[in-house]
C-alpha positions as a Markdown table, in Angstrom:
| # | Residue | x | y | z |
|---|---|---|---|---|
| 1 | Unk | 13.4 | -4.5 | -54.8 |
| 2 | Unk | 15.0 | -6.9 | -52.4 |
| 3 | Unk | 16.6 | -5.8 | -49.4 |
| 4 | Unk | 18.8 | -7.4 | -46.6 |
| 5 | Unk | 18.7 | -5.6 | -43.3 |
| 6 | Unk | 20.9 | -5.5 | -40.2 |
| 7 | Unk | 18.8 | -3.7 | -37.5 |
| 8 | Unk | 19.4 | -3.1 | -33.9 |
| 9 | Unk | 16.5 | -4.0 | -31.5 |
| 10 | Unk | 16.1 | -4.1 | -28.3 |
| 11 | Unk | 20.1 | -3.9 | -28.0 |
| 12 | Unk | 20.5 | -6.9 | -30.5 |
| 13 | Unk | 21.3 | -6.8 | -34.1 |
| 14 | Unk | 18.4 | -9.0 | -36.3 |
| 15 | Unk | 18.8 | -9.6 | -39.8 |
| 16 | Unk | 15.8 | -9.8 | -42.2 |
| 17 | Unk | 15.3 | -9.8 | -45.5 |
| 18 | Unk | 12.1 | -7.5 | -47.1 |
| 19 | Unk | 10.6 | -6.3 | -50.2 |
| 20 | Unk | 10.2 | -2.6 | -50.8 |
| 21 | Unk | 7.7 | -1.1 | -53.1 |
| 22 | Unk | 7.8 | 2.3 | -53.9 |
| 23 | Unk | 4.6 | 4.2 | -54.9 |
| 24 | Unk | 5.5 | 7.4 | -56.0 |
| 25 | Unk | 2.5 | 8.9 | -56.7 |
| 26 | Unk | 0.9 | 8.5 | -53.2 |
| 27 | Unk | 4.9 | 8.8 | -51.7 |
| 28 | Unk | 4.3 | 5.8 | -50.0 |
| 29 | Unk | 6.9 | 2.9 | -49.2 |
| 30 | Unk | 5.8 | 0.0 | -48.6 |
| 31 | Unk | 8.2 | -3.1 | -46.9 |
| 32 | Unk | 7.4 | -6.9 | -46.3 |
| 33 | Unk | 9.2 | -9.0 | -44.2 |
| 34 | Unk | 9.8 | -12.6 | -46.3 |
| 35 | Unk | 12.1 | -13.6 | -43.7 |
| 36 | Unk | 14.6 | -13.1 | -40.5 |
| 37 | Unk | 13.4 | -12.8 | -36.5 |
| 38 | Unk | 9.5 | -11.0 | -36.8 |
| 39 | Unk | 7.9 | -13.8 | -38.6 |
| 40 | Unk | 9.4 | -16.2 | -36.1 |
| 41 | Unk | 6.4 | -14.7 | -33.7 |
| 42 | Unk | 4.1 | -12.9 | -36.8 |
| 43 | Unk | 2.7 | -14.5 | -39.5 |
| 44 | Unk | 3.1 | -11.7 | -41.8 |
| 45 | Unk | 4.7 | -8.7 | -41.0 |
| 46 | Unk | 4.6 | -5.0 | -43.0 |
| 47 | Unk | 5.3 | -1.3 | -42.8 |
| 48 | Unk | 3.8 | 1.3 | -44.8 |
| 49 | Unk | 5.4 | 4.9 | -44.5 |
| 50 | Unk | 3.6 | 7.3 | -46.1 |
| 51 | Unk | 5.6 | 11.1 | -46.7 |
| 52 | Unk | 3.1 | 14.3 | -46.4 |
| 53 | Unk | 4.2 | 17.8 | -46.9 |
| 54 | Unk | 1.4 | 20.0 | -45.2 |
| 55 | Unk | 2.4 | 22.8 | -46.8 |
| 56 | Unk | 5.4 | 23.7 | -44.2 |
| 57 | Unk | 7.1 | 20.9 | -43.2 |
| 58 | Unk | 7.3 | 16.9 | -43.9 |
| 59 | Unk | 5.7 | 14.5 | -41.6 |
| 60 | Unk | 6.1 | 10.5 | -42.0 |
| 61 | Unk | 2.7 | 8.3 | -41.1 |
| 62 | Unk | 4.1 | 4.6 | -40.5 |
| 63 | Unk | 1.4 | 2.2 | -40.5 |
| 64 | Unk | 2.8 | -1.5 | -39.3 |
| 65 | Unk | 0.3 | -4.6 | -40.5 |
| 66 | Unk | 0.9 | -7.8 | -38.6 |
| 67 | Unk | -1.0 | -11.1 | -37.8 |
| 68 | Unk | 0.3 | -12.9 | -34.9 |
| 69 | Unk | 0.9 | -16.8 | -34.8 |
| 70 | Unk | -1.2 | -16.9 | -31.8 |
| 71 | Unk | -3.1 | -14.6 | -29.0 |
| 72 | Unk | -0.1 | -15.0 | -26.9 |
| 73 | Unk | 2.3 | -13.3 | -29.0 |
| 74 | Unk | 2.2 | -9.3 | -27.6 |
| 75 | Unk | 1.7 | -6.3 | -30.3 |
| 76 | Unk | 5.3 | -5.5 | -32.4 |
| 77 | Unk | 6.2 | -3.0 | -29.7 |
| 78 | Unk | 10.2 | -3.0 | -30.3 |
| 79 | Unk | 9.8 | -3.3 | -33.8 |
| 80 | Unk | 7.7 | 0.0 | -33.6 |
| 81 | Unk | 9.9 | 1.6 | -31.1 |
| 82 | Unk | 13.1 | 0.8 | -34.2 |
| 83 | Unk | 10.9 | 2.4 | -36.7 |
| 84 | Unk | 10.5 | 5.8 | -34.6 |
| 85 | Unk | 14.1 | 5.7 | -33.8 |
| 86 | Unk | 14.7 | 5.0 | -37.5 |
| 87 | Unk | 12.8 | 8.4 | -38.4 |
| 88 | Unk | 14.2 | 10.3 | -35.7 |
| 89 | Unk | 17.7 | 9.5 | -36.6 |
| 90 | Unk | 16.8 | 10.4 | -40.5 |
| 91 | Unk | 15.3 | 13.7 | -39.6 |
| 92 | Unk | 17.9 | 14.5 | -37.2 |
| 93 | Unk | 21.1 | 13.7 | -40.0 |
| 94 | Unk | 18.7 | 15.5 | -43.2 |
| 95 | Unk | 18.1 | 18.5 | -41.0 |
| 96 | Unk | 21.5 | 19.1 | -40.5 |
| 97 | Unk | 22.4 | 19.9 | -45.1 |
């Protein structure tokens, strides 16, 4: 699947477009950034969440994969940062039904 996304970092709306696979089995998601504002400093750019239920409650592991352009370009901080605020948001709206 193809997805266009609007996402606010850092107080700034970027646009990006990414392919989502989902794995079902191992409730993993996996999305790859083909274009938009990361890979103007990564090379590549993906995240990997990964649902567990431990037997009481739900926890999300998100695993970002990058490779920078150069050894100047710092780690994906704010795109990290989105992602937590992404889940928090998420768990903060489901918990609610």
């Amino acid at each position: 699947m193809l997805f266009v996304v609007d996402a606010k970092i850092e107080g700034k709306v970027k646009t990006y477009k990414e392919k989502v696979s989902i794995d079902e089995e191992n409730k993993t998601v996996h999305m790859i950034a083909l274009e938009g504002h990361c890979l103007e400093l990564y090379k590549s750019c993906k995240s990997i969440f990964q649902f567990i239920y431990n037997g009481k409650t739900n926890v999300v592991k998100i695993t970002i994969e990058y490779e920078k352009k150069n050894e100047d370009i710092p780690p994906p901080q704010k795109y990290i940062d989105f992602l937590v605020s992404l889940i928090k948001d998420l768990d903060a709206n489901l918990g609610k039904e």
